[in-house]
KEZA-572075 format. One record per residue (C-alpha): residue in one letter; residue number from 1; x, y, z. Coordinates in Angstrom, 3 decimals, decimal comma. Layout:
% KEZA-572075
<rec><type>a</type><seq>NUM</seq><xx>X</xx><yy>Y</yy><zz>Z</zz></rec>
...
% end
This chain:
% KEZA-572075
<rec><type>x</type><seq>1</seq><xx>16,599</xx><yy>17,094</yy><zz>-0,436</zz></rec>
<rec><type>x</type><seq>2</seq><xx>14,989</xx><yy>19,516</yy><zz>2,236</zz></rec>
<rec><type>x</type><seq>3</seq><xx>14,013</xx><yy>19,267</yy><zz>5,826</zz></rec>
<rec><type>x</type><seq>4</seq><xx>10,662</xx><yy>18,506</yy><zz>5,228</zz></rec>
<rec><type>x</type><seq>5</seq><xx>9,784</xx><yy>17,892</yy><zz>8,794</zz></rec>
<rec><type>x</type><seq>6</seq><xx>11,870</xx><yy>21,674</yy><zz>9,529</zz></rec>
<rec><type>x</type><seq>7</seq><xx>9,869</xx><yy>23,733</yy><zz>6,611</zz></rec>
<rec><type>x</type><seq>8</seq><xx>6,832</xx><yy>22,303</yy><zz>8,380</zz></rec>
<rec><type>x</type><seq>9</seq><xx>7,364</xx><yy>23,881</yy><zz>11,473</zz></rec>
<rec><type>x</type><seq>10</seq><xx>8,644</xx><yy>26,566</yy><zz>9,927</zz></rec>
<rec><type>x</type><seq>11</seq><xx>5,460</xx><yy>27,000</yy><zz>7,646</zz></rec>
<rec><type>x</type><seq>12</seq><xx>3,355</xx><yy>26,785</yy><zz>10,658</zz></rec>
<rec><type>x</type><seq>13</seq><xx>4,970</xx><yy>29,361</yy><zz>12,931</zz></rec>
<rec><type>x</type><seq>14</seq><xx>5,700</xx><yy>31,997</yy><zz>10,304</zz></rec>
<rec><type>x</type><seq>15</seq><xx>2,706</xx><yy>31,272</yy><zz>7,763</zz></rec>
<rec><type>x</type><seq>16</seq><xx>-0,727</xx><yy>29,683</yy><zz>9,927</zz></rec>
<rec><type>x</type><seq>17</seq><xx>0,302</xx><yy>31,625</yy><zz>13,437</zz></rec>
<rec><type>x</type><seq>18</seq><xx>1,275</xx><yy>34,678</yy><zz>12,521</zz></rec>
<rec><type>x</type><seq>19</seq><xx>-1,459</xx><yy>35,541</yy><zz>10,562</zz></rec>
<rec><type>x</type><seq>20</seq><xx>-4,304</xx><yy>34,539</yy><zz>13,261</zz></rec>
<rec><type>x</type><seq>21</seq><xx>-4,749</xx><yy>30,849</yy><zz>13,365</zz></rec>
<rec><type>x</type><seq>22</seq><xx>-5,434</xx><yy>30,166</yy><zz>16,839</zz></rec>
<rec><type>x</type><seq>23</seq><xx>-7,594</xx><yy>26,637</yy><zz>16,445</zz></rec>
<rec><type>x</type><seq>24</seq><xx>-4,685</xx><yy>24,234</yy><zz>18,193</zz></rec>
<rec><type>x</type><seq>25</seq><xx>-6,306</xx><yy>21,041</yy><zz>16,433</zz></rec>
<rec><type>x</type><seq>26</seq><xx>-5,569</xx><yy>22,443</yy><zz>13,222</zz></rec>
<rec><type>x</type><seq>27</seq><xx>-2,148</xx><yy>23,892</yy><zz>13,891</zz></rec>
<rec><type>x</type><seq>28</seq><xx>-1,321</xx><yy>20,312</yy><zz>15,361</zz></rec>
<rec><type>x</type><seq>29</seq><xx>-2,559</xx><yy>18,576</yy><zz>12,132</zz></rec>
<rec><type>x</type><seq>30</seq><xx>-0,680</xx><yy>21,050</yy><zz>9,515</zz></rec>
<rec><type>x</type><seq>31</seq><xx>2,225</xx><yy>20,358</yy><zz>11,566</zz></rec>
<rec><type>x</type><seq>32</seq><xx>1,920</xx><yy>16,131</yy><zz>11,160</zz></rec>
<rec><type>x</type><seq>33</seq><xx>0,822</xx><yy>15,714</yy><zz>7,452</zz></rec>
<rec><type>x</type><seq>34</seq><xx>3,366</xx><yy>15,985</yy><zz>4,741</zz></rec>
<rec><type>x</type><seq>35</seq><xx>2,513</xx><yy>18,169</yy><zz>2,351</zz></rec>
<rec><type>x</type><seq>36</seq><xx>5,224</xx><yy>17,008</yy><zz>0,541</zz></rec>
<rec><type>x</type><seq>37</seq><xx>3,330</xx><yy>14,250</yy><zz>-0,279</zz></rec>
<rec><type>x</type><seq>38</seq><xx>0,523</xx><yy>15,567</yy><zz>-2,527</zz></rec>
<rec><type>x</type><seq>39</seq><xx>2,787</xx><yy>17,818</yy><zz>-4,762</zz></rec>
<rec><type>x</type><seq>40</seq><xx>4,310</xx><yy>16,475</yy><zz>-7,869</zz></rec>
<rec><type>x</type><seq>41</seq><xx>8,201</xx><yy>16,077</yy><zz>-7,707</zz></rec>
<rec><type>x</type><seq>42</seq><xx>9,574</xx><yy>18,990</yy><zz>-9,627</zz></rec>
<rec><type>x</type><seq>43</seq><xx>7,605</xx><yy>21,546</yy><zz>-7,338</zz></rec>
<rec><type>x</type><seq>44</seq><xx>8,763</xx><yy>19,011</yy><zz>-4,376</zz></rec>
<rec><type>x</type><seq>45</seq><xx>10,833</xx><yy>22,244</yy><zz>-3,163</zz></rec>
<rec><type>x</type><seq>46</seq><xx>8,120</xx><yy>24,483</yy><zz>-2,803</zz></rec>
<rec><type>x</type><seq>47</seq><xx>6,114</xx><yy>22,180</yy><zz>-0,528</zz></rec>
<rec><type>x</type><seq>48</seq><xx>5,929</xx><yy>24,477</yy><zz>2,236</zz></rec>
<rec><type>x</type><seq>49</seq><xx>6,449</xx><yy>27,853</yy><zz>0,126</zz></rec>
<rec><type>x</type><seq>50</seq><xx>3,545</xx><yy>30,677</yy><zz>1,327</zz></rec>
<rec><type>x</type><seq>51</seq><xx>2,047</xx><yy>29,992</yy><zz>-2,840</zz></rec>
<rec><type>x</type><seq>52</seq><xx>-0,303</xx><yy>28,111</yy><zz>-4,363</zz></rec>
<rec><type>x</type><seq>53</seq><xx>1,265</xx><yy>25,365</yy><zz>-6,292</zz></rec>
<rec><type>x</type><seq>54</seq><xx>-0,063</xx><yy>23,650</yy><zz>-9,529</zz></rec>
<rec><type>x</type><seq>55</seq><xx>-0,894</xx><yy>20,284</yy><zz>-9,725</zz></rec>
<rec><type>x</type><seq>56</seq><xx>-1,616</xx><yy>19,465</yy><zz>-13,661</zz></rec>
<rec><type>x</type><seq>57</seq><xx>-4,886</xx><yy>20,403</yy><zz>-15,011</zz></rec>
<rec><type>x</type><seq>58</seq><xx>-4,708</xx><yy>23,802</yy><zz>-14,488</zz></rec>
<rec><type>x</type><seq>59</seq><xx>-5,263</xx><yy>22,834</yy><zz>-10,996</zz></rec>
<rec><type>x</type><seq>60</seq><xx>-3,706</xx><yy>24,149</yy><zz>-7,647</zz></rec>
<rec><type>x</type><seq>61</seq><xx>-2,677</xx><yy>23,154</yy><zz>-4,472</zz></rec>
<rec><type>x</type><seq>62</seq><xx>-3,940</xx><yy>26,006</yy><zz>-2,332</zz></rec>
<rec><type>x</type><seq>63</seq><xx>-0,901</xx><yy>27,880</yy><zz>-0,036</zz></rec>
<rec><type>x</type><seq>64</seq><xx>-1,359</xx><yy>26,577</yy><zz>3,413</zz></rec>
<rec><type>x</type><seq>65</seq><xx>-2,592</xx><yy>29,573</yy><zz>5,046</zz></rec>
<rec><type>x</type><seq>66</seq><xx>-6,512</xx><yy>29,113</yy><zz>2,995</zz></rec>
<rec><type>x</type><seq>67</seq><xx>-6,016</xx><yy>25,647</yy><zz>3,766</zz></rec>
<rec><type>x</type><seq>68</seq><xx>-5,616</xx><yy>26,717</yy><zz>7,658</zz></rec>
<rec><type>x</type><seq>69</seq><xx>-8,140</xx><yy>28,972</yy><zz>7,241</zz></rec>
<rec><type>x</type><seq>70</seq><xx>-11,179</xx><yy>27,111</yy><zz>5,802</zz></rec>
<rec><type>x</type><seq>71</seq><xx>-10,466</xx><yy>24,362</yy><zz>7,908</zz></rec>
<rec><type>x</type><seq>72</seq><xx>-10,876</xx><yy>26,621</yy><zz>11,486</zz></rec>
<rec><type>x</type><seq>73</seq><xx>-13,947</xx><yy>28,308</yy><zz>9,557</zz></rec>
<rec><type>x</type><seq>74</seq><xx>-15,297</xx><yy>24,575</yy><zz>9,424</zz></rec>
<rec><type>x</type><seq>75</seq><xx>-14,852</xx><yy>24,436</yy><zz>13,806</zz></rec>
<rec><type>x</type><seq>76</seq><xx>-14,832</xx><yy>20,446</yy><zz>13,370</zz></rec>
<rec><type>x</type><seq>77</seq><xx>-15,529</xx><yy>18,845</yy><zz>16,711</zz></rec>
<rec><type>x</type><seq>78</seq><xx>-14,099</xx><yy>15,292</yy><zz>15,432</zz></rec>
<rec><type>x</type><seq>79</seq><xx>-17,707</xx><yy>13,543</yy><zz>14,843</zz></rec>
<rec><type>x</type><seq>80</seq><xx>-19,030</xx><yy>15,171</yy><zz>11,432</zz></rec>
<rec><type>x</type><seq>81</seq><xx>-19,622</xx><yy>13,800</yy><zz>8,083</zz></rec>
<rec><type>x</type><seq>82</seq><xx>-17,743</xx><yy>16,284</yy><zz>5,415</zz></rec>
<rec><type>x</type><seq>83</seq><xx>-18,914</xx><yy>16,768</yy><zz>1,908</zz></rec>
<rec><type>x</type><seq>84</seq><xx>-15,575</xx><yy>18,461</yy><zz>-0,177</zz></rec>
<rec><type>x</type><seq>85</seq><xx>-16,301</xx><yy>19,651</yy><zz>-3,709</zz></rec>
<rec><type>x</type><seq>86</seq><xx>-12,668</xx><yy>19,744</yy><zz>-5,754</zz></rec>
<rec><type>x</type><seq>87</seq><xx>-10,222</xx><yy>16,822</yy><zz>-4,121</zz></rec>
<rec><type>x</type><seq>88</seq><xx>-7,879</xx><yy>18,240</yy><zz>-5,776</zz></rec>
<rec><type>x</type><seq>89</seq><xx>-4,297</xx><yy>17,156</yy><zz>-4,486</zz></rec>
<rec><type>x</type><seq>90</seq><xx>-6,041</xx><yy>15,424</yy><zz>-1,373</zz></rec>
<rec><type>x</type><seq>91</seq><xx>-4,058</xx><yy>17,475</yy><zz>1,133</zz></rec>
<rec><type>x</type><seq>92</seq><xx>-7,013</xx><yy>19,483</yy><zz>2,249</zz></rec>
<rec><type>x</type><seq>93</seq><xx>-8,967</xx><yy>15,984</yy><zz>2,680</zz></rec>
<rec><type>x</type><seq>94</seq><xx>-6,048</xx><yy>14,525</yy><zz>4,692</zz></rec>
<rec><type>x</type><seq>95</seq><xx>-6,504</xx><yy>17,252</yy><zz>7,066</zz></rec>
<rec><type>x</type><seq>96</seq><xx>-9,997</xx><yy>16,815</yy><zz>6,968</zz></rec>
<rec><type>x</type><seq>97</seq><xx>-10,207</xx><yy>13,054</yy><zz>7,271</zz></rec>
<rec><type>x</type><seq>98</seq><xx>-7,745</xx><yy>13,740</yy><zz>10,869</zz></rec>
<rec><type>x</type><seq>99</seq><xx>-10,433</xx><yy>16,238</yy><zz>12,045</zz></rec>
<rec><type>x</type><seq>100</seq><xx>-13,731</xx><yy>14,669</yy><zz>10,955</zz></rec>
<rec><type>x</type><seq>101</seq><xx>-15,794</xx><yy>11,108</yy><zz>11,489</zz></rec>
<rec><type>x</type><seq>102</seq><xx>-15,588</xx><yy>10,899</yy><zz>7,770</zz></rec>
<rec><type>x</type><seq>103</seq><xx>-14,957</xx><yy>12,882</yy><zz>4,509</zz></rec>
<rec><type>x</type><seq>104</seq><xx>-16,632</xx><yy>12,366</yy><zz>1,117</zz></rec>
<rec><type>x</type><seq>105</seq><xx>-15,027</xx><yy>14,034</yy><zz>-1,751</zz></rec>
<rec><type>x</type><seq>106</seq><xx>-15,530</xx><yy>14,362</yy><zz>-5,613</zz></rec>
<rec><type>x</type><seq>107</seq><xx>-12,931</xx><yy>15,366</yy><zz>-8,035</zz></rec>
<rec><type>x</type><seq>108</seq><xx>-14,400</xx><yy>15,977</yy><zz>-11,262</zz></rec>
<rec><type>x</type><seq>109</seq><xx>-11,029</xx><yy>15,670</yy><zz>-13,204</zz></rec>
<rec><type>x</type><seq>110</seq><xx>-10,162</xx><yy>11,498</yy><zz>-13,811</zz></rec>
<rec><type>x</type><seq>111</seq><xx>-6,815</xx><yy>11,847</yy><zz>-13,863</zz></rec>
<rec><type>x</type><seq>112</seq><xx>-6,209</xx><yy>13,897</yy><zz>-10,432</zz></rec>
<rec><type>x</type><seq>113</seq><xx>-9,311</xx><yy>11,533</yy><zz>-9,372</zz></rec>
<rec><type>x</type><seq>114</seq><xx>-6,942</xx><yy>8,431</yy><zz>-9,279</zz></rec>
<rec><type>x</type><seq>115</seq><xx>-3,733</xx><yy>10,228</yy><zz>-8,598</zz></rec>
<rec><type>x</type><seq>116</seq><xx>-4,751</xx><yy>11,457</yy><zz>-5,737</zz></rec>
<rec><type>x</type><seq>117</seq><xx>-7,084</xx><yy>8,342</yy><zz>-4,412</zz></rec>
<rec><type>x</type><seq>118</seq><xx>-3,586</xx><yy>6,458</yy><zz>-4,919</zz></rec>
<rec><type>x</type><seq>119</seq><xx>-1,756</xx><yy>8,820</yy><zz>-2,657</zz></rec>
<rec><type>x</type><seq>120</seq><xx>-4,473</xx><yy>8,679</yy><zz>-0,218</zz></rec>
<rec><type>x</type><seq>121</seq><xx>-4,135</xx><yy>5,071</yy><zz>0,054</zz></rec>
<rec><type>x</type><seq>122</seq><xx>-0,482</xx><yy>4,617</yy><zz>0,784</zz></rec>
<rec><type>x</type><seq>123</seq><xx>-1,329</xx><yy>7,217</yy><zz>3,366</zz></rec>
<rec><type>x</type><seq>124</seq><xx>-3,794</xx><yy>4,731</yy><zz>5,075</zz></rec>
<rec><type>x</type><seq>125</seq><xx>-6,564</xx><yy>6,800</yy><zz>5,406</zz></rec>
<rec><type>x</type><seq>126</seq><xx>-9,584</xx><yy>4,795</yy><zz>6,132</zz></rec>
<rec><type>x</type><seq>127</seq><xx>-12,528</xx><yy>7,560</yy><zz>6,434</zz></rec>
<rec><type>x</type><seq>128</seq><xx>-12,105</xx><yy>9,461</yy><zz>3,270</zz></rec>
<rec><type>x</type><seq>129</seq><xx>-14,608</xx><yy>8,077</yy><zz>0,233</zz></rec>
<rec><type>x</type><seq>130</seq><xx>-13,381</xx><yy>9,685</yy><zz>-3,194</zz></rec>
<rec><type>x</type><seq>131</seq><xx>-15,769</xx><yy>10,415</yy><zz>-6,189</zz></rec>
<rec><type>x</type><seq>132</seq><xx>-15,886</xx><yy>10,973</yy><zz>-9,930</zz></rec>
<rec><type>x</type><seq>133</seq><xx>-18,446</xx><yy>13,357</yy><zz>-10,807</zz></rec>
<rec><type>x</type><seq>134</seq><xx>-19,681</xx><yy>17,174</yy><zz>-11,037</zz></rec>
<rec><type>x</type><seq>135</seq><xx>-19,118</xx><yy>18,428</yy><zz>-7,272</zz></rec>
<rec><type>x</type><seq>136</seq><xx>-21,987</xx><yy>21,565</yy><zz>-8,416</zz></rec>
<rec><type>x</type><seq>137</seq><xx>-24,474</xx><yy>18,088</yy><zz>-7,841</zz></rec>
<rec><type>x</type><seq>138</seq><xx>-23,172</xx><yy>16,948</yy><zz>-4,302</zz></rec>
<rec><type>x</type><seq>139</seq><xx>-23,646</xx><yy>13,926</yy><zz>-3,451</zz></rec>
<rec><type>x</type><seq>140</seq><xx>-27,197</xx><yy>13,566</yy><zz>-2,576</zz></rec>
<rec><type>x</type><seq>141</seq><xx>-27,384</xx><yy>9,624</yy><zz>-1,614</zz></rec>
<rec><type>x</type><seq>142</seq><xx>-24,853</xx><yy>10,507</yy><zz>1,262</zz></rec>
<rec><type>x</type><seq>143</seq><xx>-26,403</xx><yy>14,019</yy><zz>2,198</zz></rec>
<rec><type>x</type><seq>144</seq><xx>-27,013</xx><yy>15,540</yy><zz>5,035</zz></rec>
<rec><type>x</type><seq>145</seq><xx>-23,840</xx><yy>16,915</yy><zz>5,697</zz></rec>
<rec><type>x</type><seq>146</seq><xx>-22,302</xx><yy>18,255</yy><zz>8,835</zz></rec>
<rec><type>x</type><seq>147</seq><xx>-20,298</xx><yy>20,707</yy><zz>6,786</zz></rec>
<rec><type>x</type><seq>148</seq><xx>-19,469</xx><yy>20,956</yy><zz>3,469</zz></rec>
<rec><type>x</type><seq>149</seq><xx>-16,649</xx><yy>22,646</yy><zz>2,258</zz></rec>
<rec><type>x</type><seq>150</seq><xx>-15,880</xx><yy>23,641</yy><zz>-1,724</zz></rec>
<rec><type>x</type><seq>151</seq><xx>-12,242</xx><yy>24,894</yy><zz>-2,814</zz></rec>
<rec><type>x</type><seq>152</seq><xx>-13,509</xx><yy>26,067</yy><zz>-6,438</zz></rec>
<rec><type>x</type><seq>153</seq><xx>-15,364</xx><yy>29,580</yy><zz>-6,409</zz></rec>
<rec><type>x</type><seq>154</seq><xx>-18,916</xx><yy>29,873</yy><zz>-7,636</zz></rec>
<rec><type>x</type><seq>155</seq><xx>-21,155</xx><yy>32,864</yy><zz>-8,437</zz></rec>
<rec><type>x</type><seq>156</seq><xx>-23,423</xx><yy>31,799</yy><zz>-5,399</zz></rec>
<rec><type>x</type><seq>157</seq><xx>-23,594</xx><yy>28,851</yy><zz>-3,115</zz></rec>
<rec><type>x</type><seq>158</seq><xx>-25,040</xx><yy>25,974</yy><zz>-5,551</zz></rec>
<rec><type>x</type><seq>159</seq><xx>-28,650</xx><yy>24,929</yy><zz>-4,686</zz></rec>
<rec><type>x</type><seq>160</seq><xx>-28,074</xx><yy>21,173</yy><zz>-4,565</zz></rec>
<rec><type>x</type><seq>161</seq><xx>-24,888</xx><yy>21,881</yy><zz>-1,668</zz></rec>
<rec><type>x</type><seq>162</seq><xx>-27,176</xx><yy>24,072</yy><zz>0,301</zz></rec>
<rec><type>x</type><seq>163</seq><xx>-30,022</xx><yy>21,084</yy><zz>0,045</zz></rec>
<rec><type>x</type><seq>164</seq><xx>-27,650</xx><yy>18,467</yy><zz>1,347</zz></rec>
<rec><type>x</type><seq>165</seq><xx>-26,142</xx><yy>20,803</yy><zz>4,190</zz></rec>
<rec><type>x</type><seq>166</seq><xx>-27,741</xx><yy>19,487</yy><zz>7,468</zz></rec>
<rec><type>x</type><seq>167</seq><xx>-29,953</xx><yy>22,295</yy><zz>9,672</zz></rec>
<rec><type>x</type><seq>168</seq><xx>-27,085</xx><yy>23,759</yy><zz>11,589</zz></rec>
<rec><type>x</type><seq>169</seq><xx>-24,468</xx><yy>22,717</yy><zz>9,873</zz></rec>
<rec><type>x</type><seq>170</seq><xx>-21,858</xx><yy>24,588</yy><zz>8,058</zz></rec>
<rec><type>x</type><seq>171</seq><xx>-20,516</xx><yy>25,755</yy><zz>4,264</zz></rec>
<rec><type>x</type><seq>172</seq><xx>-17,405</xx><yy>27,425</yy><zz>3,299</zz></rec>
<rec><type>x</type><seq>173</seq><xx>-16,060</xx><yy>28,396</yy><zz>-0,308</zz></rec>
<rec><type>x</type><seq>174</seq><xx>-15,261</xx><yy>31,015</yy><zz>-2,537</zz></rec>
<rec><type>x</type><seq>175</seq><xx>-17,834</xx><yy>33,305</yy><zz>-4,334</zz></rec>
<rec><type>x</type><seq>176</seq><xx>-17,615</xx><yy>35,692</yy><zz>-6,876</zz></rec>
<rec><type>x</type><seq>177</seq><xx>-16,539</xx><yy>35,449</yy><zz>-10,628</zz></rec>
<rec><type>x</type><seq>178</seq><xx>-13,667</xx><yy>34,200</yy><zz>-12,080</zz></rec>
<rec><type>x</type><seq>179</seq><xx>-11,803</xx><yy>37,143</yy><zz>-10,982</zz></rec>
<rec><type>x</type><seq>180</seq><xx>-12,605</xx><yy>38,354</yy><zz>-7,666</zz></rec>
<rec><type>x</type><seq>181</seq><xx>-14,195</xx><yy>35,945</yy><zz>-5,158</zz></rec>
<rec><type>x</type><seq>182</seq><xx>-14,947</xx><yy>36,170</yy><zz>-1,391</zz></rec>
<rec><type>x</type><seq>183</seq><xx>-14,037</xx><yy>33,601</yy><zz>0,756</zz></rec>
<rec><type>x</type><seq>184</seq><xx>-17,883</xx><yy>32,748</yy><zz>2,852</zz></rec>
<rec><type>x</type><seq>185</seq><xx>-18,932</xx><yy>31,130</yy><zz>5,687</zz></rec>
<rec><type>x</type><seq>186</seq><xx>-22,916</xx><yy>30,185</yy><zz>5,882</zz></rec>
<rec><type>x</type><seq>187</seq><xx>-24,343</xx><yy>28,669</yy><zz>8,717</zz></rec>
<rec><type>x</type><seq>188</seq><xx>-27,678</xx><yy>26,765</yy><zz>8,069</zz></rec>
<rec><type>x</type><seq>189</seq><xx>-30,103</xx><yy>27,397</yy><zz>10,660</zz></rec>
<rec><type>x</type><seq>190</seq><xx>-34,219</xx><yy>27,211</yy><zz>10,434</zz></rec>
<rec><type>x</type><seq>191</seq><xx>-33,385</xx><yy>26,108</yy><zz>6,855</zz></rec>
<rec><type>x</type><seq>192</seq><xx>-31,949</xx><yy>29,713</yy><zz>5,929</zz></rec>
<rec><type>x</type><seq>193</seq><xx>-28,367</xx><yy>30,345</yy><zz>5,023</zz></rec>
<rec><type>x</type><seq>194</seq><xx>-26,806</xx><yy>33,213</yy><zz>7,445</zz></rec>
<rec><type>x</type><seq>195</seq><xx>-23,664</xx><yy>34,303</yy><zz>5,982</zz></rec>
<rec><type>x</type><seq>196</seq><xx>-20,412</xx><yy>36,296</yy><zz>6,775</zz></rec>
<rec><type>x</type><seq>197</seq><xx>-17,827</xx><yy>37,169</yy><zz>4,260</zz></rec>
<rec><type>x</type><seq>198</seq><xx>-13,819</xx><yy>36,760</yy><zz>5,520</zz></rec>
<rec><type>x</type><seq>199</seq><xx>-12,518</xx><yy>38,739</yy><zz>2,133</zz></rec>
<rec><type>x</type><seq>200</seq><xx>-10,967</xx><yy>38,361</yy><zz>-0,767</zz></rec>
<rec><type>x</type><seq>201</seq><xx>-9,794</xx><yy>34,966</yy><zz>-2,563</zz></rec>
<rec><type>x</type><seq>202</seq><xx>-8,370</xx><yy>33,511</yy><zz>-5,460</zz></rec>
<rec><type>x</type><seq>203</seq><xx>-9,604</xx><yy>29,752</yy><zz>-6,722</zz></rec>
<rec><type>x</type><seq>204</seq><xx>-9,738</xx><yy>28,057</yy><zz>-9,655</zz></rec>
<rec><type>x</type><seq>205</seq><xx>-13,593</xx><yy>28,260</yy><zz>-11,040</zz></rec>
<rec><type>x</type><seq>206</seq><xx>-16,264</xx><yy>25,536</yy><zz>-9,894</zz></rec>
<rec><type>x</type><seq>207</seq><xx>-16,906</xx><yy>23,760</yy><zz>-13,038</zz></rec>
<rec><type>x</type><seq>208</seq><xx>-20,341</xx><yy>21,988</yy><zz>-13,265</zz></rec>
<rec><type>x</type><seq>209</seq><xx>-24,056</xx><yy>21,945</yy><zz>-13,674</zz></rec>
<rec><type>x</type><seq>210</seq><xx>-24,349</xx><yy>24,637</yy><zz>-11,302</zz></rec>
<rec><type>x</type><seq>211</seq><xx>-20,980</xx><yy>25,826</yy><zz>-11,619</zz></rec>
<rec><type>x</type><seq>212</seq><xx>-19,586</xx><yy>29,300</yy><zz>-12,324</zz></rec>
<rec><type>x</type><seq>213</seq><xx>-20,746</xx><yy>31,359</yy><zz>-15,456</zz></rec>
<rec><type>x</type><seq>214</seq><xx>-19,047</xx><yy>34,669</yy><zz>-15,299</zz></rec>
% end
């Protein structure tokens, strides 16, 4: 069995560093959570490999350098409420949940719902609240939202997310088609989305109501 603990440092000095991560919070957090942990056994290996990996469902882990990345786009302060759209694996709300007040997060797939709220549990997290349901909808009964952050690409920001983002506060995800996507940051001020575009992506497709069509 590997390092773990070694392929972690590793990951961050050669992967999240090197390529212009500078946010120290972040780099401190990718270097304490075990990534390990959310990946299924026979990709156990690959943990810390510079790849997505898949988790079942034609879902993926994304490689830890977009993980890095969204999470310094967010610029969490330690006192905001989070909506995430696509749980996923629950590594990205792990890191979350260490940088944030508290995280709400829907997974519309059951079976990574419960996987993933199981692995969150042993893990003792205390602040993260885990849904069932179409993340294109929100979650409107906990809205506003400090920041919201969405790790399936969409053809535009969906309407409901931008309604439940708080004035001021903060979106990042994917855009595009199923093909080529831009990875966005929109900051919500006088009720307007301003937006600025950090390139090129590649995420599984927001599934939903107001979900990707092309």
């Amino acid at each position: 069995m590997s390092d773990f603990k070694k392929l972690r440092n590793e990951m961050v000095e050669t992967q999240i560093i090197t390529r212009g991560i500078s946010d120290k919070k972040v780099i401190n957090i990718l270097r304490k959570i075990p990534r390990e942990k959310f990946i299924d056994k026979k990709f156990i290996e690959e943990a810390y490999d510079d790849h997505p990996i898949p988790i079942g469902e034609n879902q993926t882990i994304s490689q830890p350098y977009i993980v890095a990345l969204m999470t310094e786009l967010l610029r969490l302060k330690g006192n905001e409420k989070i909506l995430e759209i696509g749980t996923g694996s629950g590594y990205q709300t792990a890191i979350l949940a260490e940088l944030s007040k508290e995280v709400y997060s829907i997974e519309r797939i059951s079976s990574l719902y419960e996987k993933t709220k199981k692995t969150l549990q042993e893990l003792g997290y205390k602040n993260i609240f885990l849904f069932n349901s179409d993340g294109s909808e929100g979650l409107k009964d906990f809205a506003p939202y400090d920041r919201i952050i969405v790790t399936a690409a969409g053809n535009e920001i969906p309407q409901p997310l931008e309604e439940q983002l708080a004035e001021n506060g903060r979106i990042v995800m994917p855009v595009g088609d199923r093909f080529m996507q831009n990875l966005i940051m929109a900051d919500k001020i006088n009720n307007k989305l301003h937006i600025i575009n950090y390139g090129a992506v590649t995420f599984v497709p927001l599934i939903g109501k107001h979900g990707i069509s092309i």
